[in-house]
N, C-alpha and C positions, 0 to 999 in steps of 0.2 A: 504494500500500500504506500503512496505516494506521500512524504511527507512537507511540511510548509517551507523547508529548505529544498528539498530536491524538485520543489515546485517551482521556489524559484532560478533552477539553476537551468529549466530546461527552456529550448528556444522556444518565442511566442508563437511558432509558427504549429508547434507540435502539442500546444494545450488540448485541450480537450475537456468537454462539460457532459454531462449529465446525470444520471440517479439508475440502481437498480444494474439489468444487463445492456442497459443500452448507454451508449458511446459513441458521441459525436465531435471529431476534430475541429476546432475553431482554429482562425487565423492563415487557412490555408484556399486556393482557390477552389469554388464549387464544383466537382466534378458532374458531368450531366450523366441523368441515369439513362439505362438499356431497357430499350422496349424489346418486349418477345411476344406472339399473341399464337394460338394453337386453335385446334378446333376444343369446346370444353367437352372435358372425359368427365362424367360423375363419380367415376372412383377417382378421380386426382389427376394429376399432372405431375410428371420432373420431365429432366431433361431429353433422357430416352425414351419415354412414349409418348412426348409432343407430336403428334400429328398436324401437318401446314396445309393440307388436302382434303374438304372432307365432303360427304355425297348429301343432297338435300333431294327434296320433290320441290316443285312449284308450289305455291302457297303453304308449305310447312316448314316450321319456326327453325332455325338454325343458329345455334348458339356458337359464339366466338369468347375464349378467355384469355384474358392477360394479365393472368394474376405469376406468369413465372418474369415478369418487368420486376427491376429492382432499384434501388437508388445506390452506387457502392461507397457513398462519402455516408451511410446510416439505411440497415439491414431495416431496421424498422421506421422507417419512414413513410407518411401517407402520399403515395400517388394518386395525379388525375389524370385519369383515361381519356384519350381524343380518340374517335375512330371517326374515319371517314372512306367512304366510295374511292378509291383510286383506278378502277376499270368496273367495266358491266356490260351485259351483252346490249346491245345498238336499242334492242326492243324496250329494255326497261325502262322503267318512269321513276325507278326508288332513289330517293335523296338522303339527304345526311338524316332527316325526320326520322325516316325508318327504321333510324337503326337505336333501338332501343334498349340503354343502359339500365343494368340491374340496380338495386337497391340493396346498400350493405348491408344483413340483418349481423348483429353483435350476437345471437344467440346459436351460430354456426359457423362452424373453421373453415368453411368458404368466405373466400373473398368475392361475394358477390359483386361488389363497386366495380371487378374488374372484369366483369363480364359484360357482354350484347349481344342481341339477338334481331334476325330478321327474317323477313318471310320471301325468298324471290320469288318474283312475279311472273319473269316466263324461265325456258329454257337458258342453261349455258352458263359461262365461268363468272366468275364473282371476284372479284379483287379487291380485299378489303383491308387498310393500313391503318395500324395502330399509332400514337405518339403518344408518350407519357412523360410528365412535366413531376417535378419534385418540388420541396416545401421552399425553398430557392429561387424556383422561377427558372431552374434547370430545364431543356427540354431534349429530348431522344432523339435518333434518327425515326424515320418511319419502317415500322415492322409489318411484311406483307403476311397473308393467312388467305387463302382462296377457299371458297365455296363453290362446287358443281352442281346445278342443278338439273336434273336428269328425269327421263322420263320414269313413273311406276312400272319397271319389270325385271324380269330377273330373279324370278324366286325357283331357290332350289330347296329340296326338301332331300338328304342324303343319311343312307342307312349302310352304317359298316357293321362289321362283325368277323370273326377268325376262327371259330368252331368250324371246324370236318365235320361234315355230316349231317349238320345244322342248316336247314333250308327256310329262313324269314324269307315274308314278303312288309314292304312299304305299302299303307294305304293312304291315301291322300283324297279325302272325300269334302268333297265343294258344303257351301254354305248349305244346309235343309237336306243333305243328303244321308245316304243311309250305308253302314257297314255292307260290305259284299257285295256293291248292286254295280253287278255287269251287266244286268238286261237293261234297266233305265241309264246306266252311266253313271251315276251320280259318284261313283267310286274309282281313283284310278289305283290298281294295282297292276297286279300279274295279267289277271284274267281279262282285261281292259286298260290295257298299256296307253291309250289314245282318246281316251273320251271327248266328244263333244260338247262341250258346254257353255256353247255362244255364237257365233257367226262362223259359219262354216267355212264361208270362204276367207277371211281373214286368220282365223286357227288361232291368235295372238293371246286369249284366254284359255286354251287346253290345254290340259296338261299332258306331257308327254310321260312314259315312264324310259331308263335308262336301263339296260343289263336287269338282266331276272336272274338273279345267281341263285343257284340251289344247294350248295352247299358240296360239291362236288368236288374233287381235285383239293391243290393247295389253296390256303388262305392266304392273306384276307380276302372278305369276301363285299362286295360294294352294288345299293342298289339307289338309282336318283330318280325323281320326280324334281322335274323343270317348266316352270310357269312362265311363260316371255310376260306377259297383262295379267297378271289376277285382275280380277272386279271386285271392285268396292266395296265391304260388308255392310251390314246394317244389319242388326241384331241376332242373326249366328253367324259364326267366323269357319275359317277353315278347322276342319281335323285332321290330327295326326294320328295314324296307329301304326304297329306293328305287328304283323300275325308269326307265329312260329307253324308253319303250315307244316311241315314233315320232318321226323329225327330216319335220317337213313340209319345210323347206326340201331335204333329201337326196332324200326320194321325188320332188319335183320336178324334179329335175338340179339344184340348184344343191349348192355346200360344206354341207359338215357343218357343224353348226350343237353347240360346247361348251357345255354349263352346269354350273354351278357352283351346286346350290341347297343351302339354309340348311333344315336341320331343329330345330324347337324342342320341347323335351319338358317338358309343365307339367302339375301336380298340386298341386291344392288352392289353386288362383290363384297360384303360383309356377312362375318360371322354375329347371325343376332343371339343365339343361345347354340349349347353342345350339353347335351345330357343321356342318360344312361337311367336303364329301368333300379328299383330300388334293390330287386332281388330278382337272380338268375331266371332267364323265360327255359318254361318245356314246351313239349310238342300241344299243341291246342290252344297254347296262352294268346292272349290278344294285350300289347303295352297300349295301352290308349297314353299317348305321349303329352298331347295338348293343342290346344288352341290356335290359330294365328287371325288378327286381324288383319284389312289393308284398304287404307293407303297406308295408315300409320305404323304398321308392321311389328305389331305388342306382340310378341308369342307369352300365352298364358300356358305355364308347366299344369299339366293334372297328374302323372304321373304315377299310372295307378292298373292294375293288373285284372282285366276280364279273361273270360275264354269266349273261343267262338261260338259255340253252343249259345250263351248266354244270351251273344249279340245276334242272332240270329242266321249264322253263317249256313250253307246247306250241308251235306255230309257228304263233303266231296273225298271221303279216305274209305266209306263204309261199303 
């Protein structure tokens, strides 16, 4: 600790004031802080999963944070956030207005103050530049962070698994539809790889199914359901299930054969959830995996273990 002699021995240039953990230089020139601005992650932000890239729809909200801006002449000093429009596609009409700065609440370890949010208006890249000013009157270079916004498609619904002998199928059944239905469609699995479910000639809402693995040969074993357009929900959303439709190893006399497969749900080149049934499927299980909305693309987990029988599948083994 610094005492009233060694205080005065040291040059004015290297004093320093404050209370507590915080420590601020006096008598030396103000150094300007560093803006950084990322797409915001709700789990947090550091340095290596700052994302400068990130995918929005038309008309839905996309948040920008620039809470990793710092000031280096005092760690805890309060900045203010400038954001402004520095490029937009030709078509837009969105101004400085639009872009709508958070509100710090004191009762969360976010720093809200350094977030914003906007909704693009049409298609195409967003070029959006942060600058951040310190208690000084310091001010930062400008930091870019682009927003893309893209059309609703792109959704993949992806079923892995690595058991031998182990034959899942992926179901993937539209809003109001029903387990199992290859005569109406409403279902896309194995037994209707291709359903219909909108303008024929356009096809941009059907889903397609990817590889029917049955469990055959070496693993791993990989089954997709790819949506270019989902349609827009409105009070039932998409299902997800998973059928363990045949144990080649059981039909043969040997032991049931557990698996444990991994479902991934992506939309718009992003992973939205990766999850796994709670406990090992057999032969007749059904994982009813969960929900997905869209445009907004919420996947709700259900997570929860029928059999076919229950759901009314036919007796396609008897």
């Amino acid at each position: 600790m610094l005492n009233r002699l060694s205080l005065l021995l040291l040059p004015a240039a290297l004093l320093a004031t404050g209370c507590g953990d915080r420590i601020v230089l006096t008598g030396i020139p103000n150094a300007d802080p560093i803006s950084r601005a990322a797409i915001y992650d709700a789990d947090g932000l550091d340095e290596t999963t700052a994302q400068f890239l990130g995918y929005s729809l038309v008309d839905e909200l996309a948040t920008l944070d620039g809470s990793l801006s710092f000031d280096p002449d005092d760690s805890l000093a309060t900045l203010t956030y400038t954001w402004t429009f520095e490029d937009q596609p030709e078509e837009s009409t969105l101004t400085v207005e639009d872009l709508v700065l958070g509100e710090d609440d004191p009762e969360t370890e976010t720093n809200e103050a350094a977030l914003v949010s906007f909704a693009p208006d049409v298609l195409g890249t967003y070029r959006v530049g942060l600058m951040v000013t310190d208690e000084d009157g310091g001010t930062s270079d400008v930091a870019l962070v682009f927003v893309q916004a893209v059309p609703p498609s792109g959704l993949r619904i992806q079923l892995d698994w690595t058991e031998p002998g182990a034959d899942l199928d992926v179901h993937f059944t539209r809003p109001g539809g029903t387990y199992f239905d290859f005569e109406n469609g409403s279902d896309c699995f194995s037994w209707n790889p291709n359903p219909d479910w909108g303008d024929g000639s356009l096809a941009l809402d059907n889903p397609l199914l990817e590889g029917d693995e049955d469990g055959e040969g070496a693993g791993p074993y990989r089954e997709s359901v790819f949506v270019d357009t989902p349609v827009e929900t409105t009070g039932e959303n998409y299902l997800i299930r998973v059928h363990y439709y045949s144990d080649h190893s059981d039909l043969q006399g040997g032991s049931a054969t557990p698996s444990t497969p991994t479902v991934t749900v992506r939309a718009l080149d992003n992973t939205i959830d990766e999850v796994s049934p709670a406990e090992p499927l057999l032969k007749g299980d059904v994982w009813v995996v969960g929900t997905l909305s869209w445009p907004d693309r919420t996947f709700s987990l259900i997570n929860s273990i029928d059999s076919h029988e229950a759901l009314g599948g036919p007796s396609y083994q008897e």
